[in-house]
C-alpha positions as CSV (number, residue, x, y, z in Angstrom):
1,X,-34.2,-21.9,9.0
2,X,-33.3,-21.0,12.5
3,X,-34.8,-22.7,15.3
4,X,-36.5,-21.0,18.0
5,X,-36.1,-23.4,21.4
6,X,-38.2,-22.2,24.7
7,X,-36.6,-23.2,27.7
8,X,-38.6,-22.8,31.4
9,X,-38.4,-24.2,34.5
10,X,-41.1,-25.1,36.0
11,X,-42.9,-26.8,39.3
12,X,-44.7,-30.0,39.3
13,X,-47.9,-28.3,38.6
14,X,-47.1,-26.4,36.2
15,X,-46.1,-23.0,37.4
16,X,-43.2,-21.0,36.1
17,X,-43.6,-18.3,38.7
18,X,-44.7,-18.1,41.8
19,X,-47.7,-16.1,42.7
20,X,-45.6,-13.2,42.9
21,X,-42.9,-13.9,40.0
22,X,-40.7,-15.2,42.3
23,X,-38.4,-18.1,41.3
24,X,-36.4,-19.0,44.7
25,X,-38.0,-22.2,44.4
26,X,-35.9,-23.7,41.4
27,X,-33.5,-26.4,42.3
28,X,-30.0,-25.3,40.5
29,X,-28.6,-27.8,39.7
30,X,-25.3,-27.4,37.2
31,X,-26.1,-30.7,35.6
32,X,-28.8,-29.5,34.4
33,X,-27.8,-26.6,33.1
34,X,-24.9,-28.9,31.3
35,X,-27.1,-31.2,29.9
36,X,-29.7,-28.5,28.6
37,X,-27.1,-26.3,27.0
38,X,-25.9,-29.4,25.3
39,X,-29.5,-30.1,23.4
40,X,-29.3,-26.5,21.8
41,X,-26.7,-23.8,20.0
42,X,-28.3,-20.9,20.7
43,X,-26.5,-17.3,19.3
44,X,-29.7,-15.8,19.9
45,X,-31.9,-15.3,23.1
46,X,-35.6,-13.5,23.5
47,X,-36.2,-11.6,26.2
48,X,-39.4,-10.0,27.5
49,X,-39.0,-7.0,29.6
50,X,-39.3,-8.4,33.2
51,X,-36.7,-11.3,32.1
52,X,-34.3,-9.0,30.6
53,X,-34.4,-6.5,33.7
54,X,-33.5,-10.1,36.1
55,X,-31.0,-11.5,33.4
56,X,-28.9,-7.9,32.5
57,X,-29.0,-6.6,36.5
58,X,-27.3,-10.4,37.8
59,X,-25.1,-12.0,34.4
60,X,-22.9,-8.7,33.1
61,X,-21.5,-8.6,36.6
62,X,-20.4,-12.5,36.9
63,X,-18.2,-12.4,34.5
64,X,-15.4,-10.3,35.7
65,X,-16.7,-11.9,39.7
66,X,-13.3,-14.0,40.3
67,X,-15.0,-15.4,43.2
68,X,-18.1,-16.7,41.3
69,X,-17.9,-20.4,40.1
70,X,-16.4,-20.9,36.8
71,X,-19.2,-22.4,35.2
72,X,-21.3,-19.2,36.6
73,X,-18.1,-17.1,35.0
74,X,-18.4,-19.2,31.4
75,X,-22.3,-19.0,31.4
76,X,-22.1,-15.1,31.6
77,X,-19.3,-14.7,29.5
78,X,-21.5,-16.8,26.7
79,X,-24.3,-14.8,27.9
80,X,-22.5,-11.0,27.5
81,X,-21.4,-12.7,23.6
82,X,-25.0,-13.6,22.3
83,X,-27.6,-11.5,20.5
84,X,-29.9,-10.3,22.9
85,X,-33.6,-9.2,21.4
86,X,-35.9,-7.4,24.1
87,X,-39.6,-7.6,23.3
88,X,-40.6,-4.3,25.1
89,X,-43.5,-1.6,24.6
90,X,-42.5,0.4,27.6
91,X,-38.8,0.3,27.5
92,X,-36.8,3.1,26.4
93,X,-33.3,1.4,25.5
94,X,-31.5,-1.7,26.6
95,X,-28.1,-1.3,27.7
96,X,-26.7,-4.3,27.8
97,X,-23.7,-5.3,25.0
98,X,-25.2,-7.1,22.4
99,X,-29.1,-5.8,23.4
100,X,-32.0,-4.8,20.7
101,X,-35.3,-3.3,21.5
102,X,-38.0,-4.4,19.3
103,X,-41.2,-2.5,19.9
104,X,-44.0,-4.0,17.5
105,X,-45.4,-6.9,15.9
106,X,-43.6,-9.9,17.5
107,X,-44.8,-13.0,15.4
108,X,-43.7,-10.9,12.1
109,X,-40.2,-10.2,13.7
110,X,-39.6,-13.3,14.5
111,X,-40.9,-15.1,11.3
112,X,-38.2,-13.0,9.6
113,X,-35.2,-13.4,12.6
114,X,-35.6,-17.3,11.5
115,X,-34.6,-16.7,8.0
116,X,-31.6,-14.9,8.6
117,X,-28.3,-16.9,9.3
118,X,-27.2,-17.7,12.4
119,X,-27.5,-20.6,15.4
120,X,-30.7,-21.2,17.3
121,X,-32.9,-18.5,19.0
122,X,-33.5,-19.5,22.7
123,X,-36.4,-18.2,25.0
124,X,-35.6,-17.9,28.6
125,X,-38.3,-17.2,30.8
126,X,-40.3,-14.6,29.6
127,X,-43.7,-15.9,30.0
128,X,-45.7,-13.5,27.3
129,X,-43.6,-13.6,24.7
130,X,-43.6,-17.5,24.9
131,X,-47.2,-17.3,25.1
132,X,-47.6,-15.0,22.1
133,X,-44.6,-17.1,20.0
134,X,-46.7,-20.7,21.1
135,X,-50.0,-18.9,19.6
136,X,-48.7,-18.3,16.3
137,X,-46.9,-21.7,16.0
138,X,-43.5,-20.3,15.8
139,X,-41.4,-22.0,18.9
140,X,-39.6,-25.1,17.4
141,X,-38.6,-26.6,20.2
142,X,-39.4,-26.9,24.1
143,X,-37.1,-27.4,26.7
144,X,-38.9,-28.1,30.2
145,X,-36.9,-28.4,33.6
146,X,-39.4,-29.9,36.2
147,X,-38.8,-29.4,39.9
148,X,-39.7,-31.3,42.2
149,X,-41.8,-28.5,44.1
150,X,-45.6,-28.1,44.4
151,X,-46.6,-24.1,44.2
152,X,-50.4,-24.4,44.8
153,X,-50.6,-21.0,42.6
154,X,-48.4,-19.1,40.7
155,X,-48.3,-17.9,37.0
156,X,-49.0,-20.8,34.5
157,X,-47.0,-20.9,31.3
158,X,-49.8,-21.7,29.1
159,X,-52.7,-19.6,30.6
160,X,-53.6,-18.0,27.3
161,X,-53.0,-20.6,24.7
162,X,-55.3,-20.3,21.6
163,X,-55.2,-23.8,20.7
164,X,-53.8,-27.3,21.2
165,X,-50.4,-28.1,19.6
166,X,-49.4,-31.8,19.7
167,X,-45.4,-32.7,20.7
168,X,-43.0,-35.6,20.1
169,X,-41.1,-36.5,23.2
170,X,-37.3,-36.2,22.2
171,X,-35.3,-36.6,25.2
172,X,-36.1,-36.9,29.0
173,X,-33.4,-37.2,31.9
174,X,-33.6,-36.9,35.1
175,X,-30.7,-35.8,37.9
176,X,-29.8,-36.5,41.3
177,X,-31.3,-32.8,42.2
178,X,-34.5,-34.2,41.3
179,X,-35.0,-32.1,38.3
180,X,-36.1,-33.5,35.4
181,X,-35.4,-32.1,31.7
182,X,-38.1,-32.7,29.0
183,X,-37.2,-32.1,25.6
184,X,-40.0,-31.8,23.1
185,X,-40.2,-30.8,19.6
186,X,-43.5,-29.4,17.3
């Protein structure tokens, strides 16, 4: 069975966007990215519609960029590769390679996604759909990057969850950015 991993960023108290969606507050930090790449294989990634719109409008153009760094180039080209599955009720078509438009019953698509072969399914971002895959038990694995920055509001990443799920700590390292990565699994 596939593994579905979340992976967020998120501030110190808890936010994953600002009050506004905004996300100019995240520390990049290349280590990070290293390190959390390395605790998942991902061929897969969930999008919701607001995630997708941010990832397909920046990524697709990075790769061919000769000026962009070449982690930035290897990360997109990756990216462009992998099955992309857009959880959307209001858009019409997605249009970037590898893209698929699912329009319906998200916990029954993705009970049936895991049993197909393939690598592990990764969330990025995408708020409602990890709070719609966390209510019906379905997200494997959790991937946390803490920043070191207090939001005082924002959008919470578990506003709406129907229940408490208990997690076993698997990995935590921190980096000179002050990031921290948790690694949790159900």
């Amino acid at each position: 069975m596939r593994k579905v991993i979340m992976f967020n960023r998120v501030s110190i108290d808890g936010f994953y966007k600002g009050i506004n969606g905004e996300i100019d507050w995240f520390i990049h930090d290349p280590e990070v990215d290293k390190a959390a790449h390395e605790m998942m294989n991902p061929d897969t990634i969930f999008f919701g519609r607001a995630t997708y719109r941010m990832f397909e409008g920046y990524w697709p153009q990075v790769a061919n960029n000769p000026n962009a760094p070449a982690g930035a180039r290897a990360m997109a080209n990756e990216l462009n590769e992998m099955t992309k599955i857009v959880f959307s009720s209001t858009m019409e078509r997605a249009s970037w390679e590898n893209s698929r438009l699912v329009n319906g019953d998200i916990a029954k698509f993705v009970q049936e996604i895991r049993q197909e072969d393939g690598a592990d399914i990764v969330i990025f971002g995408s708020g409602s759909i990890v709070q719609q895959l966390f209510n019906a038990e379905l997200i494997d694995e959790y991937l946390f990057v803490v920043t070191p920055v207090v939001l005082g509001s924002g959008k919470p990443l578990f506003h709406d969850a129907s229940g408490r799920q208990n997690l076993k700590l698997k990995e935590t390292r921190s980096f000179r950015s002050g990031n921290v990565l948790l690694h949790y699994e159900k």
